[in-house]
PyMOL Python script that loads the backbone (N, CA, C, O; Angstrom):
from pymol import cmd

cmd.read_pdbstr("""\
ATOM      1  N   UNK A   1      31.873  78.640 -37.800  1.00  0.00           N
ATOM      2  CA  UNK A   1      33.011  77.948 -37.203  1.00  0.00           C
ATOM      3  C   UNK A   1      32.869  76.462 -37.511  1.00  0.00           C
ATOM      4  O   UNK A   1      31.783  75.896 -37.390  1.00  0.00           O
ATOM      5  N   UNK A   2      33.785  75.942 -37.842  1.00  0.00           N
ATOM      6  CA  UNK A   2      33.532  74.204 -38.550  1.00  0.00           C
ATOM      7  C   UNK A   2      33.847  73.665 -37.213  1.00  0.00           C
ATOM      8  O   UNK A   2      34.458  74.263 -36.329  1.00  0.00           O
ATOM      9  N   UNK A   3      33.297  72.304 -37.153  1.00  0.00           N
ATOM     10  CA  UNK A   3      33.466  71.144 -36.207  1.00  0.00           C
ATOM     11  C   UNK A   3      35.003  71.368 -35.524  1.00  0.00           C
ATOM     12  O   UNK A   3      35.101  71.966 -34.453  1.00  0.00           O
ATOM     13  N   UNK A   4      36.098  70.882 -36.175  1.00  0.00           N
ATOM     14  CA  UNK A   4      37.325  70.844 -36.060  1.00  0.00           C
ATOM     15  C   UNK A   4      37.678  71.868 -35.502  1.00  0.00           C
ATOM     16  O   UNK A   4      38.436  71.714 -34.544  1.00  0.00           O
ATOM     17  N   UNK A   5      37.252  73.350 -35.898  1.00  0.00           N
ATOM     18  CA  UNK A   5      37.664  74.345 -34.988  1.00  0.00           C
ATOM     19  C   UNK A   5      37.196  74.741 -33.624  1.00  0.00           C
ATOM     20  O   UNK A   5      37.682  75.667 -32.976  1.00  0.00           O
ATOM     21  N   UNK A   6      36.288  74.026 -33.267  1.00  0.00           N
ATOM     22  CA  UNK A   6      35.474  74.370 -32.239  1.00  0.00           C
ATOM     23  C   UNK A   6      36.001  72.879 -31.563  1.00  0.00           C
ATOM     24  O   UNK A   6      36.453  73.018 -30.427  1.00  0.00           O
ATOM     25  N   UNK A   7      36.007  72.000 -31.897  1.00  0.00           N
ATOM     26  CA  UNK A   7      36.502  71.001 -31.342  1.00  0.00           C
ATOM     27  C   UNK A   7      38.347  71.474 -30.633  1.00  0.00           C
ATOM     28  O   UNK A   7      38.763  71.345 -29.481  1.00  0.00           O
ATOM     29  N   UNK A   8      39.026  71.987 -31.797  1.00  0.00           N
ATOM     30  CA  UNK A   8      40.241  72.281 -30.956  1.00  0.00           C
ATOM     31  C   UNK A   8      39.738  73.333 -29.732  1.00  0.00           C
ATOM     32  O   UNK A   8      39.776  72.979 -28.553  1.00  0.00           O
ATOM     33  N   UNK A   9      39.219  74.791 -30.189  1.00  0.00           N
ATOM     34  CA  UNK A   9      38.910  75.631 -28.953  1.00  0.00           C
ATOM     35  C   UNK A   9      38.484  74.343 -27.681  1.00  0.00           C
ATOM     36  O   UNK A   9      38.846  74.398 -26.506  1.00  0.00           O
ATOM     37  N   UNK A  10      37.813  73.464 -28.173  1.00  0.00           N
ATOM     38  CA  UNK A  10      37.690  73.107 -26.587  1.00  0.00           C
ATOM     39  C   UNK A  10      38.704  72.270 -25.719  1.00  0.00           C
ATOM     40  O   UNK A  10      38.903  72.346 -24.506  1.00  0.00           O
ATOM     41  N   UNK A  11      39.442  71.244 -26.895  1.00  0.00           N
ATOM     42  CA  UNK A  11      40.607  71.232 -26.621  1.00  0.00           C
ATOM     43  C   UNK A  11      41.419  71.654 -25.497  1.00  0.00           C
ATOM     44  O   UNK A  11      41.699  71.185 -24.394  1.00  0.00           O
ATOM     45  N   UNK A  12      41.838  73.209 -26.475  1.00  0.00           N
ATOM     46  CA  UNK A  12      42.882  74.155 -25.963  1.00  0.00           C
ATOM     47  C   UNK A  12      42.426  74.650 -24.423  1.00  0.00           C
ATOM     48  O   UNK A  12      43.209  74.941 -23.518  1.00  0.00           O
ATOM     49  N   UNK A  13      40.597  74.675 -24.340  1.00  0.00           N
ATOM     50  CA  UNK A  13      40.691  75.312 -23.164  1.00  0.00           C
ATOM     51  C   UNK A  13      40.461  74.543 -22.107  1.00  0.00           C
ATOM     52  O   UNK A  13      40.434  75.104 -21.012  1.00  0.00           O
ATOM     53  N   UNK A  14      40.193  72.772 -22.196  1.00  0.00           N
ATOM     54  CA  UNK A  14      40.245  71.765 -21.503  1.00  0.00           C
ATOM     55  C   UNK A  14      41.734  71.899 -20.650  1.00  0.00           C
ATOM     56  O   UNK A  14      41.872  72.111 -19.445  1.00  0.00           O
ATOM     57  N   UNK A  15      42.742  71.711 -21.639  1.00  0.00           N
ATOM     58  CA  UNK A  15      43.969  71.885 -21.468  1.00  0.00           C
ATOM     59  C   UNK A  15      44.786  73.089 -20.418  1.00  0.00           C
ATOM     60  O   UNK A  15      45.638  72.788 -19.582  1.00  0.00           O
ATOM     61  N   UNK A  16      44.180  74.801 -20.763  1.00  0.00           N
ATOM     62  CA  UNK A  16      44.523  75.536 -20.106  1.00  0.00           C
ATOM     63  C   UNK A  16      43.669  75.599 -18.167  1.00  0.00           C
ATOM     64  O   UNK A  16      43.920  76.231 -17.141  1.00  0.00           O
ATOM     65  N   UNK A  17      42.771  74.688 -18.522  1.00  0.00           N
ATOM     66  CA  UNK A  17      42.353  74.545 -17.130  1.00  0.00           C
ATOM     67  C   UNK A  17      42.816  73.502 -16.170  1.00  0.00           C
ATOM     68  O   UNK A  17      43.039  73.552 -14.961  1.00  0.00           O
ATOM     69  N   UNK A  18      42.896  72.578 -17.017  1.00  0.00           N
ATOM     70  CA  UNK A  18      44.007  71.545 -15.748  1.00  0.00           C
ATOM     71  C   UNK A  18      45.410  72.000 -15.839  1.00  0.00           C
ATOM     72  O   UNK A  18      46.234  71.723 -14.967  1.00  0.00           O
ATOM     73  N   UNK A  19      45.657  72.627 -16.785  1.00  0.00           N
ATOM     74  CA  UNK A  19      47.539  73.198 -16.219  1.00  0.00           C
ATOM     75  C   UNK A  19      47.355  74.433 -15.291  1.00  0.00           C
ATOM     76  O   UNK A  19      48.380  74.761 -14.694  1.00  0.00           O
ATOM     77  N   UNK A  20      45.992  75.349 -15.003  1.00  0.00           N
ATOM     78  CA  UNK A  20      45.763  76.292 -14.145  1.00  0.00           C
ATOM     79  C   UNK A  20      45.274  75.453 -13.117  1.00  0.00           C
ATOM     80  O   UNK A  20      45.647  75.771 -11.988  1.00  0.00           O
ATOM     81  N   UNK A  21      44.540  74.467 -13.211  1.00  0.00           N
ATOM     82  CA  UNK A  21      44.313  73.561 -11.597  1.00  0.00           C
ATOM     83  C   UNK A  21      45.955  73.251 -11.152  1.00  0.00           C
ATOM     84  O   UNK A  21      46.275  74.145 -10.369  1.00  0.00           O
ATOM     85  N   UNK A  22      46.736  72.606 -11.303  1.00  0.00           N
ATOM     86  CA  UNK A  22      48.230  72.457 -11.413  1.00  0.00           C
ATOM     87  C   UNK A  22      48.855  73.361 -10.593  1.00  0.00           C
ATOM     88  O   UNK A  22      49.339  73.134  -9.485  1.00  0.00           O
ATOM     89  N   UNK A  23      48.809  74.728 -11.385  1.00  0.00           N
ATOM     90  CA  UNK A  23      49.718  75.626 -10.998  1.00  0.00           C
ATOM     91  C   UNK A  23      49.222  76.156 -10.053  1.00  0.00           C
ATOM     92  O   UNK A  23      50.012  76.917  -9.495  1.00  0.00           O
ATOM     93  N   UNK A  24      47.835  76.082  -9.413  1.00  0.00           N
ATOM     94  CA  UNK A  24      46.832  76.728  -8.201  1.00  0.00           C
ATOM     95  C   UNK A  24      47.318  75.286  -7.026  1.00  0.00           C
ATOM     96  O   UNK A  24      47.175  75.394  -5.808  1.00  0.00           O
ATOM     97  N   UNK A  25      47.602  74.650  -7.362  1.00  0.00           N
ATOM     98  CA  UNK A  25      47.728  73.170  -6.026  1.00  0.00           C
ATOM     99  C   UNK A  25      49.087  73.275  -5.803  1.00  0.00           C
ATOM    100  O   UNK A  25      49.560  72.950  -4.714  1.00  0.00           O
ATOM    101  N   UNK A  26      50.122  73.903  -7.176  1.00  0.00           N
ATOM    102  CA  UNK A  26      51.688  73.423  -6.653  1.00  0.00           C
ATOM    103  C   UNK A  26      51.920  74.885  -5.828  1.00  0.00           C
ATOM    104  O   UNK A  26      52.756  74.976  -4.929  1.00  0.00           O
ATOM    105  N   UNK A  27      51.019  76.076  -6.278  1.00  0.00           N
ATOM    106  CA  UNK A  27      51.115  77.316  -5.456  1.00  0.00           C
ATOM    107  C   UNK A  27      50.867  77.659  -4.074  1.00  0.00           C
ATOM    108  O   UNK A  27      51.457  78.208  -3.144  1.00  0.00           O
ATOM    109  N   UNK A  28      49.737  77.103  -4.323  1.00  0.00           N
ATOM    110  CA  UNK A  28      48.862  77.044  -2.670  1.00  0.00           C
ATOM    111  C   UNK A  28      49.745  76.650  -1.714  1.00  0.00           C
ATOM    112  O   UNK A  28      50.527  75.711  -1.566  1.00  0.00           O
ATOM    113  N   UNK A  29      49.250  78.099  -0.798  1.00  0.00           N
ATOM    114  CA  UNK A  29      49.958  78.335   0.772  1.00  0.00           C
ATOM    115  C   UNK A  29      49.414  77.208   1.572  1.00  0.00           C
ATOM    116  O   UNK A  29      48.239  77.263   1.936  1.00  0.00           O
ATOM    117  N   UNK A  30      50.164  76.185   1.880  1.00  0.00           N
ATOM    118  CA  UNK A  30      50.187  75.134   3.127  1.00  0.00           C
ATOM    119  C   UNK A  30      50.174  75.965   4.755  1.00  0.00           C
ATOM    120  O   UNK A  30      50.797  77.015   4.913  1.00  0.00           O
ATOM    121  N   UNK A  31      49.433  75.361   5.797  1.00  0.00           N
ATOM    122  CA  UNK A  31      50.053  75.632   6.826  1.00  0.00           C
ATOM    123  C   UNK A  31      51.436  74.714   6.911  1.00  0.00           C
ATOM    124  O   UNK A  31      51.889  73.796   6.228  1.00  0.00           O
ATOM    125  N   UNK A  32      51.984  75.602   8.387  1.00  0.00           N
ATOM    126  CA  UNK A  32      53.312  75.247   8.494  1.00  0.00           C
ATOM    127  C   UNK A  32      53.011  73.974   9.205  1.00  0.00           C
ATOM    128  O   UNK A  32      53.970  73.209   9.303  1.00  0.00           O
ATOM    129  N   UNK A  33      51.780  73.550   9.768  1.00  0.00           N
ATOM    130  CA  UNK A  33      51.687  72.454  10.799  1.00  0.00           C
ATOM    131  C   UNK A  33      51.513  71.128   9.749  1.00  0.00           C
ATOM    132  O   UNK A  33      51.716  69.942  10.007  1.00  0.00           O
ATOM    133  N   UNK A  34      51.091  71.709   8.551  1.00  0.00           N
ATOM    134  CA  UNK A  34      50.980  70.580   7.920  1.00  0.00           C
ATOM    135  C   UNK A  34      51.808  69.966   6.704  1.00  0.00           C
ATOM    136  O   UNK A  34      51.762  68.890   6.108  1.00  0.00           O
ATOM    137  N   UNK A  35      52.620  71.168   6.589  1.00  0.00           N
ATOM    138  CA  UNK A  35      54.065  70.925   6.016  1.00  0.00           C
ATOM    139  C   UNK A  35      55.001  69.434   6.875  1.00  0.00           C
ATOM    140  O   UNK A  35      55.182  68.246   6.606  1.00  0.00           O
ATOM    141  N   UNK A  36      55.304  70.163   7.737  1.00  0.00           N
ATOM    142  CA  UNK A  36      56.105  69.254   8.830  1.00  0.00           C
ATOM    143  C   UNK A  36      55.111  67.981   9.411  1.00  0.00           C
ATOM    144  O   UNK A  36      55.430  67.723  10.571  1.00  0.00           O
ATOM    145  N   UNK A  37      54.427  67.454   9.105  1.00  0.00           N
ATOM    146  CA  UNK A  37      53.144  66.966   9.757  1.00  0.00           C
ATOM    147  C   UNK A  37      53.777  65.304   9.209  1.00  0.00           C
ATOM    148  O   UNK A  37      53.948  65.180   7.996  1.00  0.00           O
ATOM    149  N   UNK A  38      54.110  64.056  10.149  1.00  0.00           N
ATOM    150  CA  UNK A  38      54.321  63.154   9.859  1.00  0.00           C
ATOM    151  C   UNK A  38      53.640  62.063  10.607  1.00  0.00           C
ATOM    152  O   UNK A  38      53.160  62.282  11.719  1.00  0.00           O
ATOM    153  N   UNK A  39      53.599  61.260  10.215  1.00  0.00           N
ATOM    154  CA  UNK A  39      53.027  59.895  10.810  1.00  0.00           C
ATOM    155  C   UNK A  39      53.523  59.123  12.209  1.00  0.00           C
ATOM    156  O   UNK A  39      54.488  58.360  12.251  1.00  0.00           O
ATOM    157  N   UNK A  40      52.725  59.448  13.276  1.00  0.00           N
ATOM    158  CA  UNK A  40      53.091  59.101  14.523  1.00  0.00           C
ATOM    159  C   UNK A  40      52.244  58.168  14.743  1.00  0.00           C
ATOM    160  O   UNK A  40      51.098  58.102  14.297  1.00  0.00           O
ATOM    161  N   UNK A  41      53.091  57.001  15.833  1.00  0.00           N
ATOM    162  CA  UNK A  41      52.011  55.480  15.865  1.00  0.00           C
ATOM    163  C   UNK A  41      51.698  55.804  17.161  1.00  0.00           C
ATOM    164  O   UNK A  41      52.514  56.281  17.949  1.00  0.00           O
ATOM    165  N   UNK A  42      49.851  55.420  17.570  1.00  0.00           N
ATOM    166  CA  UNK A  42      49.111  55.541  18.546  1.00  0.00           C
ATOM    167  C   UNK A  42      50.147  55.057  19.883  1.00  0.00           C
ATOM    168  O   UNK A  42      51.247  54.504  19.867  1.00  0.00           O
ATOM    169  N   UNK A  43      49.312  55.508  20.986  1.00  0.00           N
ATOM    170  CA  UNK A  43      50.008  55.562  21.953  1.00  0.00           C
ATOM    171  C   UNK A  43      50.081  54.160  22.452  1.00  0.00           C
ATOM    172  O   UNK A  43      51.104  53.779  23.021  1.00  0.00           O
ATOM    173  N   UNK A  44      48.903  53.246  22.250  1.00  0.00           N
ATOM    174  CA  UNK A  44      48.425  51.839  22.540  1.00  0.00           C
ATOM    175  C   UNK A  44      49.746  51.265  21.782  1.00  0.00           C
ATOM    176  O   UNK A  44      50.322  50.438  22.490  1.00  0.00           O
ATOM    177  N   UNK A  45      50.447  51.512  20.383  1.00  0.00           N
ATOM    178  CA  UNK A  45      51.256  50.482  19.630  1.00  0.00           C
ATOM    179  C   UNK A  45      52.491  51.053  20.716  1.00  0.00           C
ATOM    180  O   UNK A  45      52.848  51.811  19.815  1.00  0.00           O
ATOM    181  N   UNK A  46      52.949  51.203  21.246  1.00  0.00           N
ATOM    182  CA  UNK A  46      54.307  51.769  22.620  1.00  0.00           C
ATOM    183  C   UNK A  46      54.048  51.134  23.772  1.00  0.00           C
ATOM    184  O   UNK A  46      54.995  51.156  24.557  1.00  0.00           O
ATOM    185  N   UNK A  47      53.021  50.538  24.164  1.00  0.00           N
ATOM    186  CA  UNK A  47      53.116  50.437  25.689  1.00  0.00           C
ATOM    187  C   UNK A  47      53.450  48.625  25.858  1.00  0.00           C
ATOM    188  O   UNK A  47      54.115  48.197  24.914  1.00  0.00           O
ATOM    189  N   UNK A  48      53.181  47.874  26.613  1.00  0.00           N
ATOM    190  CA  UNK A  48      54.060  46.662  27.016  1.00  0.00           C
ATOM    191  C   UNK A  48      52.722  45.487  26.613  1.00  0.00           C
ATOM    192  O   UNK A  48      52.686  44.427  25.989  1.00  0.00           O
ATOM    193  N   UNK A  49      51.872  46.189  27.220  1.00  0.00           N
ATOM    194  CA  UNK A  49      50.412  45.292  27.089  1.00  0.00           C
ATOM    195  C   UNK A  49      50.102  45.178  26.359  1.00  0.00           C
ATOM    196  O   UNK A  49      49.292  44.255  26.454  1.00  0.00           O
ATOM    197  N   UNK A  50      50.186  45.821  24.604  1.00  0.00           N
ATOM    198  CA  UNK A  50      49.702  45.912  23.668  1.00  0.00           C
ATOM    199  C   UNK A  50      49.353  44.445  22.661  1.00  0.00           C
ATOM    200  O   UNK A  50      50.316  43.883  22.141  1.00  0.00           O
ATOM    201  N   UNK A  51      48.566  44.136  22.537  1.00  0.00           N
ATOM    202  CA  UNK A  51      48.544  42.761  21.855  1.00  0.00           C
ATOM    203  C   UNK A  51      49.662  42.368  20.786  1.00  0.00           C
ATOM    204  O   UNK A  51      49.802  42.922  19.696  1.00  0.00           O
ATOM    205  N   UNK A  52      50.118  41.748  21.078  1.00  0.00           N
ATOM    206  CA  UNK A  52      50.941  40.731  20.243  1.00  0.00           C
ATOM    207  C   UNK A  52      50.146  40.313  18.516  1.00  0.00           C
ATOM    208  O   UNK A  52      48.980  39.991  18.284  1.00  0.00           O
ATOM    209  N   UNK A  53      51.259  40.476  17.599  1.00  0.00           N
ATOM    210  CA  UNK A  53      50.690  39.782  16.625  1.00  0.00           C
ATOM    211  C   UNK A  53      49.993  38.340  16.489  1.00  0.00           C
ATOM    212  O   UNK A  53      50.218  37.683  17.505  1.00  0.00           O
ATOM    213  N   UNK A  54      49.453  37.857  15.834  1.00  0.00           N
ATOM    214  CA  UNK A  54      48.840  36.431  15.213  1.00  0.00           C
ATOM    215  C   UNK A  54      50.161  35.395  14.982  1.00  0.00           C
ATOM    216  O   UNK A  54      50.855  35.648  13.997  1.00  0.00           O
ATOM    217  N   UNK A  55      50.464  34.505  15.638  1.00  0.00           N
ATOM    218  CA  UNK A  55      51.300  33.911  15.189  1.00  0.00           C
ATOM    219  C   UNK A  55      51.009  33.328  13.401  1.00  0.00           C
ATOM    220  O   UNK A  55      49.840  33.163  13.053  1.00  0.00           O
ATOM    221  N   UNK A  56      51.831  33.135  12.674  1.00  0.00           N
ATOM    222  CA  UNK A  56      51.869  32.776  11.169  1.00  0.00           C
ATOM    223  C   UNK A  56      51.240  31.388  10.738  1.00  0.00           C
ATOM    224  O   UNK A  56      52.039  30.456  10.652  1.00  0.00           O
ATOM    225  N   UNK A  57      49.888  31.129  10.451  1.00  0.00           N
ATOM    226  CA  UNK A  57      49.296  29.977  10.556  1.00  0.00           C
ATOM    227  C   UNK A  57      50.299  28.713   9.892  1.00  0.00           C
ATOM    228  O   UNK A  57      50.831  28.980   8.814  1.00  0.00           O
ATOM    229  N   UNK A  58      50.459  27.917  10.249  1.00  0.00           N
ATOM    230  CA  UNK A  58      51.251  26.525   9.916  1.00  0.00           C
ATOM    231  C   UNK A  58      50.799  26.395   8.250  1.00  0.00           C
ATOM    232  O   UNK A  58      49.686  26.810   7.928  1.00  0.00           O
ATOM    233  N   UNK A  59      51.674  25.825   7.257  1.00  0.00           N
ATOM    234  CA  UNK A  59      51.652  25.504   5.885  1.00  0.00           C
ATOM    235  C   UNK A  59      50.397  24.633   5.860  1.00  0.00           C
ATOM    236  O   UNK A  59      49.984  24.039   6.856  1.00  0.00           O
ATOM    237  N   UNK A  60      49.869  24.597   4.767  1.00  0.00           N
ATOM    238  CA  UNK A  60      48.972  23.260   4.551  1.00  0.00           C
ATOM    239  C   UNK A  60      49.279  22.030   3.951  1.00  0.00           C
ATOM    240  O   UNK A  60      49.506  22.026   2.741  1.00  0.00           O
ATOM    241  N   UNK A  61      49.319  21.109   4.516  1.00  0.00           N
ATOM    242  CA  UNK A  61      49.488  19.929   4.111  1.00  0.00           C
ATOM    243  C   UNK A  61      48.725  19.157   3.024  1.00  0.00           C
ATOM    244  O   UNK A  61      47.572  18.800   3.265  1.00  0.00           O
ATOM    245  N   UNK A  62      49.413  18.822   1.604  1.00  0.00           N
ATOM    246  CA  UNK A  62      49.317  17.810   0.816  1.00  0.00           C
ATOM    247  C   UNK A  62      48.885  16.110   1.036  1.00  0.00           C
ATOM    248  O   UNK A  62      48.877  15.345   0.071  1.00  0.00           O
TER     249      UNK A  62
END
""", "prot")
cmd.dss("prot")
cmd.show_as("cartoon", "prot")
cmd.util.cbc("prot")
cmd.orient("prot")
């Protein structure tokens, strides 16, 4: 088997394994909890007491 041909075989089968990683991640059964699953802000960022931002430090002067 010459260089070149053994070089493509590995190629080709580099190739058929990340398009089978691919098609195994876009397949794969999700739960349903984590389908629907979105970004909710802690209970501390809702309440009244919660710290206040940093006011925006003043420009620097020239």
């Amino acid at each position: 088997m010459s260089v070149g041909k053994a070089f493509g075989w590995m190629l080709g089968g580099l190739l058929l394994g990340v398009l089978a990683g691919f098609a195994g991640e876009l397949f794969r059964r999700q739960p349903a909890a984590k389908v629907q699953q979105r970004y909710v802000a802690p209970e501390a960022a809702r309440t009244a007491d919660a710290r206040k931002p940093a006011p925006a430090p003043a420009p620097a002067a020239r």
